[in-house]
N, C-alpha and C positions, 0 to 999 in steps of 0.2 A: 123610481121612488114610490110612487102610485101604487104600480101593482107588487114590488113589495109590502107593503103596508097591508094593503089588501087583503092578499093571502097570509099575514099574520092574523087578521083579525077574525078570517074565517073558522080556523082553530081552536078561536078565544074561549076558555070556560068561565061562565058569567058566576065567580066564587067574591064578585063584591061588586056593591052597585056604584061604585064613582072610583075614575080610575083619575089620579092627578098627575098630567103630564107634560112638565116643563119642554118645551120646544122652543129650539132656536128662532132667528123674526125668517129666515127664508123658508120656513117650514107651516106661515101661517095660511096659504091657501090651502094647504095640502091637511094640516091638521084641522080644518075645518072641515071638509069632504068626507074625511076619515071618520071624526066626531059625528056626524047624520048617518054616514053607514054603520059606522059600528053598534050606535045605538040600533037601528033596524035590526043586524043580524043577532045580536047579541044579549036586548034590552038592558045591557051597561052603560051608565051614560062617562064619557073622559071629559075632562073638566081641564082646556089644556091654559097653560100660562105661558104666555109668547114673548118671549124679550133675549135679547144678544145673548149668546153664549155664554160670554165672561161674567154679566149681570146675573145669569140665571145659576152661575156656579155660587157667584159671593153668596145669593137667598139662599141654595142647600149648606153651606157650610154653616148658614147660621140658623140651622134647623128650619128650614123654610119645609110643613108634609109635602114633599113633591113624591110620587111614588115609582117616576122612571124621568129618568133624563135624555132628551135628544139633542146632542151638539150638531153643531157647524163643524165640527173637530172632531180629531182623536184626543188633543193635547188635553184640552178641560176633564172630557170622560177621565181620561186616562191620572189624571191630578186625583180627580174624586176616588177612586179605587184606591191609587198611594197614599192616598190619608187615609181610609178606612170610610170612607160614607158607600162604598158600593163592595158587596161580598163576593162578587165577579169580576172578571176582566170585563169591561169593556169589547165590543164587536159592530164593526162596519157595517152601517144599511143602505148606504148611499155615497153616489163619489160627484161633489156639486162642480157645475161650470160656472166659470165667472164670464160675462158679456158684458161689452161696452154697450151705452145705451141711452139714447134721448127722445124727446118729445118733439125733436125738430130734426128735418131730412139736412145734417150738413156733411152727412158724406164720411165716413169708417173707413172705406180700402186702404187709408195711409193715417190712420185713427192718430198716428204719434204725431204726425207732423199737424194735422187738425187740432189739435190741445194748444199746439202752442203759437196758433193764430189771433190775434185779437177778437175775430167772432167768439170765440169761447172763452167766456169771462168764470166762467164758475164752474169745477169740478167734482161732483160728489163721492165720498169714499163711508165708507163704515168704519167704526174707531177699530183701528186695527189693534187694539191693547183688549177690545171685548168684543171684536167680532171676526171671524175669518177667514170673510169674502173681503175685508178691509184691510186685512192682512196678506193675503193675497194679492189685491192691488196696488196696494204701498211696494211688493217687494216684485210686480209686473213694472210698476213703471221706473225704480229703480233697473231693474234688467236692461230696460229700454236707454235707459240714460236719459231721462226727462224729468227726473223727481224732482230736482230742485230746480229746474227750469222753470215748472207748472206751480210751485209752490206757492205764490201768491194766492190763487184762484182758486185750490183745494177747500172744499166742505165737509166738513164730517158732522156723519149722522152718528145717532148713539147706536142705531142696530139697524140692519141691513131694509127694514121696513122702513123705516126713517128716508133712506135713503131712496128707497123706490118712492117717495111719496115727493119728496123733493124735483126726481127725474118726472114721473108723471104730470104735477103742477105747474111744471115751467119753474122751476124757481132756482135749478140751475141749467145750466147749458147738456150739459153732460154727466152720465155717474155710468159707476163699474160696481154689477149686480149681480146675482143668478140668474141664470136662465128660466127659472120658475116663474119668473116675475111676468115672462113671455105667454104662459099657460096660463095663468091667473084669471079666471072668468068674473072675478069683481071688478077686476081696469078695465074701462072703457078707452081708456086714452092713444089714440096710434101711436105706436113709439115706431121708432128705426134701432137697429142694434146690429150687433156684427160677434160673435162667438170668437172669446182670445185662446187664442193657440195653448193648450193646457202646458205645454212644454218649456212655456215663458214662466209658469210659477209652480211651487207646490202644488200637489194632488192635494186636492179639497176633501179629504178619508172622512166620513160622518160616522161618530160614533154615538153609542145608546150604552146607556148602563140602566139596571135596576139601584133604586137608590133602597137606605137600611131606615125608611120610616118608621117600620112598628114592626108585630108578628109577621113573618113569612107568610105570602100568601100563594096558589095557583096563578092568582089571574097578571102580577107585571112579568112573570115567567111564559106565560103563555101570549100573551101580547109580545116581547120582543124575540122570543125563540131561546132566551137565554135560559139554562137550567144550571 
């Protein structure tokens, strides 16, 4: 994901000075890194707005200036084009893993049967109706055959941030995240975590569209590769 981004931005022609770019929450280390370099190589400054997927589509529909959108999803991008808020198809920049994951060492190799021990009182997920690493989850532990076993003890955050911030403070036992969350050079927190089998859920396909804010410009075309 890094060094796609990267080599987008090396490309970039600085044809406007503020780029506004709605980002899903598992993309807020990443679009902060991106924002400090890009202004360097570019002197453009992005101006990103970070919140769930599904939240971030309802602001463009209701005219929110966002000037590119990056999902968690293909579904959302792909909604915005069928209604007319993007003059392109939508295209893939990233393919996310979801991990299980805590702030306490109680042990992943048999992760299913650990949920549904009384040590683990609380399980964090992302609202899987606006985010889709939570969606993801919801339809992992379905697979598993523990969803309604666990269902007591489920927390939902509003966006995937939400959720990391829950798993890092101790305030639940347990939550199912991105593996970004691993990279993230602002957590200080040890976590333990265990990478779930991708095979257990949908492919996590990240889409990007250019949204129809105003005049056409070079520069959300040259930022995602889209023409």
């Amino acid at each position: 994901m890094f060094l796609f981004a990267v080599a987008m931005l090396g490309s970039f022609a600085s044809a406007a000075q503020v780029l506004r770019v709605a980002a899903a929450a598992n993309l807020q280390a990443v679009i902060t890194v991106l924002q400090k370099d890009f202004k360097q190589r570019s002197g453009v400054d992005i101006e990103p707005i970070v919140g769930s997927s599904g939240k971030l589509v309802a602001q463009i529909k209701n005219r929110a200036p966002f000037d590119v959108y990056l999902s968690a999803d293909m579904a959302f991008p792909e909604s915005l084009f069928k209604d007319g808020f993007s003059a392109k198809a939508p295209v893939v920049y990233a393919l996310g893993n979801l991990i299980i994951c805590s702030s306490k060492d109680i042990g992943f190799e048999r992760w299913e049967r650990v949920l549904l021990t009384p040590n683990v009182k609380k399980v964090a997920l992302a609202n899987p109706a606006v985010a889709p690493y939570g969606a993801a989850a919801e339809e992992l532990l379905k697979t598993k055959g523990i969803r309604e076993d666990i269902k007591s003890k489920v927390v939902y955050g509003e966006s995937i941030s939400q959720v990391n911030t829950y798993i890092t403070t101790g305030v639940v036992d347990v939550g199912f995240t991105t593996q970004a969350l691993i990279c993230d050079p602002a957590n200080k927190t040890k976590l333990y975590w265990k990478a779930i089998d991708p095979n257990t859920y949908t492919p996590i396909r990240q889409g990007m569209v250019i949204l129809k804010k105003g005049p056409p410009t070079q520069t959300p075309k040259s930022f995602t590769g889209i023409y």
